[in-house]
MARKE-50489 format. One record per atom (N, C-alpha, C): residue number from 1; residue in one letter; chain; x, y, z. Coordinates in steps of 0.1 Angstrom, whole numbers, plus 5000, padded with zeros to 4 digits. Example, Ala and Ser with C-alpha at 12.3 -4.5 7.8 and 13.67 -1.06 7.14 Angstrom:
2
resi=1; resn=A; chain=A; x=5132; y=4943; z=5078
resi=1; resn=A; chain=A; x=5123; y=4955; z=5078
resi=1; resn=A; chain=A; x=5132; y=4967; z=5078
resi=2; resn=S; chain=A; x=5128; y=4978; z=5071
resi=2; resn=S; chain=A; x=5137; y=4989; z=5071
resi=2; resn=S; chain=A; x=5129; y=5000; z=5079
***
This chain:
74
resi=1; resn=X; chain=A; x=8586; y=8047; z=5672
resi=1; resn=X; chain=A; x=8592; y=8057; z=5681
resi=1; resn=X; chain=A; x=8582; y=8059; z=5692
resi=2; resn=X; chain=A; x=8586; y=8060; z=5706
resi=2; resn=X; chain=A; x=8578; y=8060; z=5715
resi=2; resn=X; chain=A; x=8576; y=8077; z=5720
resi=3; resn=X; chain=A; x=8567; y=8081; z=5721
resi=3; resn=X; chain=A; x=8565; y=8094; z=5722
resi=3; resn=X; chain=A; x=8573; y=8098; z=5737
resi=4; resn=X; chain=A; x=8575; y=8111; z=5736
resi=4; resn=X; chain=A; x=8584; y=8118; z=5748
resi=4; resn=X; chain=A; x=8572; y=8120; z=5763
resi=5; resn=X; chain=A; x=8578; y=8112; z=5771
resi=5; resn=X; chain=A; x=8566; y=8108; z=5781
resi=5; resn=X; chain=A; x=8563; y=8094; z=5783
resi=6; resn=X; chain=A; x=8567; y=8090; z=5778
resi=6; resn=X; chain=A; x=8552; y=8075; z=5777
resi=6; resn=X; chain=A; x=8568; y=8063; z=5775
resi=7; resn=X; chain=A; x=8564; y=8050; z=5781
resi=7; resn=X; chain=A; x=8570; y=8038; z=5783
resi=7; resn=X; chain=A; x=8565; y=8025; z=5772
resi=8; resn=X; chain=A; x=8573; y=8017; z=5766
resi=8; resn=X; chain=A; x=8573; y=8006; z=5760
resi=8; resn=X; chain=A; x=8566; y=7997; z=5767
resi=9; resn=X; chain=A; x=8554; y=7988; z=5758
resi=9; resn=X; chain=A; x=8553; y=7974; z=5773
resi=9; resn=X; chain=A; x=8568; y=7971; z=5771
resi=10; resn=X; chain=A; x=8568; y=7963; z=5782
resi=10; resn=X; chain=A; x=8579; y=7952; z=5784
resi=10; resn=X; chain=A; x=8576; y=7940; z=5778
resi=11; resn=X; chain=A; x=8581; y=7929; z=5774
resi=11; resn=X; chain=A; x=8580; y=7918; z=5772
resi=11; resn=X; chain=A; x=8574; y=7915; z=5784
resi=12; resn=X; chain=A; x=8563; y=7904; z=5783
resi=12; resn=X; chain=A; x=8561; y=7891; z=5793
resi=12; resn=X; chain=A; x=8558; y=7904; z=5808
resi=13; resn=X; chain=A; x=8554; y=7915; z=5805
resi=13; resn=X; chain=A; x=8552; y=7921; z=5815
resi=13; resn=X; chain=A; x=8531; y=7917; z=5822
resi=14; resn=X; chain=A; x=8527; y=7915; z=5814
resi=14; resn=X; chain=A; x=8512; y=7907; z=5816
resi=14; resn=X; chain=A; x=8514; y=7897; z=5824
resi=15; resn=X; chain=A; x=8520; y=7886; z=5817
resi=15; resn=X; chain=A; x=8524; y=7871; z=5821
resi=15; resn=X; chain=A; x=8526; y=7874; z=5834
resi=16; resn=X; chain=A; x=8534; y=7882; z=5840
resi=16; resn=X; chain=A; x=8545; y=7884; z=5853
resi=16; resn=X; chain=A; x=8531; y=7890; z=5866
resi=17; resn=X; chain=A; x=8526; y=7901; z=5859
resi=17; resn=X; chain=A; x=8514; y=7906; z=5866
resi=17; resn=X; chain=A; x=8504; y=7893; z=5870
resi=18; resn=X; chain=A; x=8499; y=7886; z=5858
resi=18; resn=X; chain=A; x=8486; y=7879; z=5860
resi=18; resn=X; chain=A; x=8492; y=7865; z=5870
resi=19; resn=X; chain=A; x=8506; y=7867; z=5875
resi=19; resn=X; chain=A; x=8508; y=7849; z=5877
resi=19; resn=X; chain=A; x=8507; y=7843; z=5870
resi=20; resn=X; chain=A; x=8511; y=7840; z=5853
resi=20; resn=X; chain=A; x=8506; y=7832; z=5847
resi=20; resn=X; chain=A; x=8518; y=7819; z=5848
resi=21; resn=X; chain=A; x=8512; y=7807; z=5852
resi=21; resn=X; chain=A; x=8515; y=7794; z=5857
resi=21; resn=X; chain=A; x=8530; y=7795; z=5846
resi=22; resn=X; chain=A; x=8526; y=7794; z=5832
resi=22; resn=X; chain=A; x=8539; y=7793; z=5821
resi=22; resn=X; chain=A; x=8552; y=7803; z=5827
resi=23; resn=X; chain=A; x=8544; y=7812; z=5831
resi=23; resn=X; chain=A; x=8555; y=7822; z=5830
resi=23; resn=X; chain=A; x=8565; y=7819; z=5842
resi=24; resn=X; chain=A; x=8557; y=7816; z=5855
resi=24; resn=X; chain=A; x=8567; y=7811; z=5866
resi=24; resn=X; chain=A; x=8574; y=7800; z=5862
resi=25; resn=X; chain=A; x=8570; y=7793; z=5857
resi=25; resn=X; chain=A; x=8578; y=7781; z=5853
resi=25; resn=X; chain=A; x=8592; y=7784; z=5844
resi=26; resn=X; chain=A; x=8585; y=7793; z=5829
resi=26; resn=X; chain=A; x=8602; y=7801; z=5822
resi=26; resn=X; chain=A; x=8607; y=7808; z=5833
resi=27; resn=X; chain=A; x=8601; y=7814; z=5845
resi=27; resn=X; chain=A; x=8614; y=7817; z=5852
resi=27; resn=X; chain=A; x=8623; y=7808; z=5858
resi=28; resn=X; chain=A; x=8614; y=7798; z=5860
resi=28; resn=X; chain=A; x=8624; y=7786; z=5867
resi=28; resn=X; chain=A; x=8636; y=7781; z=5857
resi=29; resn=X; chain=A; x=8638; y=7784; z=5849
resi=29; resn=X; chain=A; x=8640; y=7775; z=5832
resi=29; resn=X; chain=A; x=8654; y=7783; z=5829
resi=30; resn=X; chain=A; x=8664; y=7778; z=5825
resi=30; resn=X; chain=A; x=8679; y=7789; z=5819
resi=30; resn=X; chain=A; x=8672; y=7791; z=5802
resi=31; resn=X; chain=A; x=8672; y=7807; z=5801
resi=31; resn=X; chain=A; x=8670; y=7811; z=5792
resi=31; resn=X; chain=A; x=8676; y=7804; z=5778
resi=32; resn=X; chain=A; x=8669; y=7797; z=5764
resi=32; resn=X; chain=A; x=8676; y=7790; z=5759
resi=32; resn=X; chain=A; x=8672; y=7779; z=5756
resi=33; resn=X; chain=A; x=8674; y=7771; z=5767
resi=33; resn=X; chain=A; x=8676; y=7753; z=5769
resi=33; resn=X; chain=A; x=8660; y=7753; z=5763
resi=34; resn=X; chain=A; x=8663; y=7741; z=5759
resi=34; resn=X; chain=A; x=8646; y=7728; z=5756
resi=34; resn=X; chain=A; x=8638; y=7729; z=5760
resi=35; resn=X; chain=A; x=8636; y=7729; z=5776
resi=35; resn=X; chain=A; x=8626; y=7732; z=5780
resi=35; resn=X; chain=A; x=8623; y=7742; z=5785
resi=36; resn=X; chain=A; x=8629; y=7756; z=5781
resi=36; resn=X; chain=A; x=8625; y=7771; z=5781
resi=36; resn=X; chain=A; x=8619; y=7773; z=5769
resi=37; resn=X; chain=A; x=8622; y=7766; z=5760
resi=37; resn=X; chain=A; x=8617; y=7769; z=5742
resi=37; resn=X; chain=A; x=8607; y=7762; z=5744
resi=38; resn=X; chain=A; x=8605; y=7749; z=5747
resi=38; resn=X; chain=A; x=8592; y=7742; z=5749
resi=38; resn=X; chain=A; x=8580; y=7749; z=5748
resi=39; resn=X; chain=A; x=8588; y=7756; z=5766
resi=39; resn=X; chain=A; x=8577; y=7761; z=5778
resi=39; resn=X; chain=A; x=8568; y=7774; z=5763
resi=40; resn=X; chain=A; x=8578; y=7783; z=5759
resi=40; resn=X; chain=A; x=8577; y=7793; z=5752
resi=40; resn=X; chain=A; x=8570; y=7792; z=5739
resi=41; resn=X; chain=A; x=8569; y=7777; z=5734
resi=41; resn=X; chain=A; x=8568; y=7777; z=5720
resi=41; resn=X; chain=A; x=8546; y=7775; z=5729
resi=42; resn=X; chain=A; x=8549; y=7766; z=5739
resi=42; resn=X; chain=A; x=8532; y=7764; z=5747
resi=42; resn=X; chain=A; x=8525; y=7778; z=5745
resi=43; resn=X; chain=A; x=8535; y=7791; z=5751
resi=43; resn=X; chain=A; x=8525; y=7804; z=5750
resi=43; resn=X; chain=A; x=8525; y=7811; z=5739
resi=44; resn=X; chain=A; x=8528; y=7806; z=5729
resi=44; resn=X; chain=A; x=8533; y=7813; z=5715
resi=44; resn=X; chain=A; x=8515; y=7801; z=5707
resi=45; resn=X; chain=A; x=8517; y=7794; z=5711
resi=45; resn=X; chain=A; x=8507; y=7789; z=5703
resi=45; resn=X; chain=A; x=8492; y=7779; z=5713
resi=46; resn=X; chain=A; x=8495; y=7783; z=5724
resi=46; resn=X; chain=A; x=8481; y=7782; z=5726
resi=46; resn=X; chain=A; x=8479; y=7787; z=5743
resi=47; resn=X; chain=A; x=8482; y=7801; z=5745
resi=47; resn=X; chain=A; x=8480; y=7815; z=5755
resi=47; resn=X; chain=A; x=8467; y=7809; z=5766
resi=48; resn=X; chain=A; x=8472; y=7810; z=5781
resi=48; resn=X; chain=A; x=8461; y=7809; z=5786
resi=48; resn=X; chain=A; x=8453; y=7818; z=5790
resi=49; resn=X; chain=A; x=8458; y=7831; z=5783
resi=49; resn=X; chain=A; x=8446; y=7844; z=5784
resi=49; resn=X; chain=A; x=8442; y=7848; z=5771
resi=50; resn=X; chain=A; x=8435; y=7856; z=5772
resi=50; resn=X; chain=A; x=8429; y=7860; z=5759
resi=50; resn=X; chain=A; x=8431; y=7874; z=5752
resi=51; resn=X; chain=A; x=8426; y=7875; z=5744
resi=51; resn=X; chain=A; x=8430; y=7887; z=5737
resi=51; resn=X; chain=A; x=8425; y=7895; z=5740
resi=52; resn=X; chain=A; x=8416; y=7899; z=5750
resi=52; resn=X; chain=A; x=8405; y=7901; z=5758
resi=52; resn=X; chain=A; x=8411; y=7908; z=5773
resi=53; resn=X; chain=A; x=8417; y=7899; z=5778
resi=53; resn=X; chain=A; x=8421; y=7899; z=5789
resi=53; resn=X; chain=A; x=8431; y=7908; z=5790
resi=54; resn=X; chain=A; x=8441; y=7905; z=5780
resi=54; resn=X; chain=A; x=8450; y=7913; z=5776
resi=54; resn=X; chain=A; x=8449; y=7931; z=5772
resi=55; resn=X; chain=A; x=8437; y=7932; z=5767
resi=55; resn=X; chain=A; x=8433; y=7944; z=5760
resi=55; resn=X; chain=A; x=8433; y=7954; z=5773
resi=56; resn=X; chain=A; x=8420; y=7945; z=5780
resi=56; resn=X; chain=A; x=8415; y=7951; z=5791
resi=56; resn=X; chain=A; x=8425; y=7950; z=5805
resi=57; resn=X; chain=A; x=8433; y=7945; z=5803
resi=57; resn=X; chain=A; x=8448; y=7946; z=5814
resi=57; resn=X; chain=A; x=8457; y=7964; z=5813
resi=58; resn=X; chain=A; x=8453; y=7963; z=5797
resi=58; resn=X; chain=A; x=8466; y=7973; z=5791
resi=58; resn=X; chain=A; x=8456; y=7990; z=5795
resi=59; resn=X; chain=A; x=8446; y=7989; z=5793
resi=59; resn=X; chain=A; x=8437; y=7999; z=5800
resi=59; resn=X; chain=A; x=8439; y=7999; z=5813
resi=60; resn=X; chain=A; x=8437; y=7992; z=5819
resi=60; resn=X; chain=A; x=8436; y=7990; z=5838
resi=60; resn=X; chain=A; x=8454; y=7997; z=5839
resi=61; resn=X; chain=A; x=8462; y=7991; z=5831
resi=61; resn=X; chain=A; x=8474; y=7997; z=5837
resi=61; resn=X; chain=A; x=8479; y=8009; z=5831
resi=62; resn=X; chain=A; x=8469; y=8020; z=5824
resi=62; resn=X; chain=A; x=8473; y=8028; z=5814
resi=62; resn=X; chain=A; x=8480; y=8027; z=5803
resi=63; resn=X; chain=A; x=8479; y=8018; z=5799
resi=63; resn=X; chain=A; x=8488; y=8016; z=5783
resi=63; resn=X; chain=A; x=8478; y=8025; z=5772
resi=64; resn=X; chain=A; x=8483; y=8032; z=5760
resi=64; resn=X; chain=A; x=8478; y=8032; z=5751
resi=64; resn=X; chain=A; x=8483; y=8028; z=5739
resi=65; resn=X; chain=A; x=8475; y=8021; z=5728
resi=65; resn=X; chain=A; x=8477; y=8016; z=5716
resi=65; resn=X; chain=A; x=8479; y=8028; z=5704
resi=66; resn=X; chain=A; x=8496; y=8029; z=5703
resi=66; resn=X; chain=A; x=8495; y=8040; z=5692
resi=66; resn=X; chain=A; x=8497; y=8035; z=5677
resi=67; resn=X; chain=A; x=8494; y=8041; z=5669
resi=67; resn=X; chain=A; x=8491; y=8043; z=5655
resi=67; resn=X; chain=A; x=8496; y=8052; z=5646
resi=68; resn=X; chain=A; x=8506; y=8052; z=5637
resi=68; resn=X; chain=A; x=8511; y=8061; z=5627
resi=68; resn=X; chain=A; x=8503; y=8067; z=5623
resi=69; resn=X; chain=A; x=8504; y=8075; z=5616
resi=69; resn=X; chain=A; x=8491; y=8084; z=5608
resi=69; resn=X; chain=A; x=8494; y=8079; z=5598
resi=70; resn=X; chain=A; x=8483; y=8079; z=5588
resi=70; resn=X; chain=A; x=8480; y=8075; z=5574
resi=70; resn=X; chain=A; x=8491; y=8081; z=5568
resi=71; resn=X; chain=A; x=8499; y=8089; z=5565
resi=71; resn=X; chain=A; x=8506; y=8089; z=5556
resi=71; resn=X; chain=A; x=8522; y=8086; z=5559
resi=72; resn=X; chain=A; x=8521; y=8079; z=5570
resi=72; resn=X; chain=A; x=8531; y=8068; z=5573
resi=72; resn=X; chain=A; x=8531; y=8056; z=5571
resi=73; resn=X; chain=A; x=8520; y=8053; z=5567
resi=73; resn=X; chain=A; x=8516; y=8038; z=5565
resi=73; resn=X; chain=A; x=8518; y=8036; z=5549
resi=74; resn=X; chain=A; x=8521; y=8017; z=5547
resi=74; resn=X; chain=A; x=8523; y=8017; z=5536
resi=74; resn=X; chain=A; x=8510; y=8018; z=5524
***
């Protein structure tokens, strides 16, 4: 549940910011076809940013990482 105030990332909302070469490309691509899945299965298993890059993106653009409280968790 997203708190009252505050926004979801979006999907592929990084990718879109950073230019990321894949990502222009799945826009070029009809959602679907072979070589959308291709393009997609490339950033699904080997990302040309980091986990890093990513972190420190979601700061710069105000994101925060929320967390259930413990006695929501399993």
């Amino acid at each position: 549940m997203i708190p009252e105030g505050y926004v979801e990332y979006r999907r592929r909302e990084f990718c879109k910011d950073v230019k990321c070469p894949r990502q222009t490309t799945l826009q070029t691509q009809t959602e679907g076809s072979s070589e959308y899945e291709n393009t997609r299965q490339e950033c699904s298993t080997a990302c040309l940013y980091t986990t890093w890059q990513f972190h420190h993106w979601l700061i710069e653009k105000g994101y925060l990482i929320l967390k259930p409280t413990a006695s929501s968790e399993r």
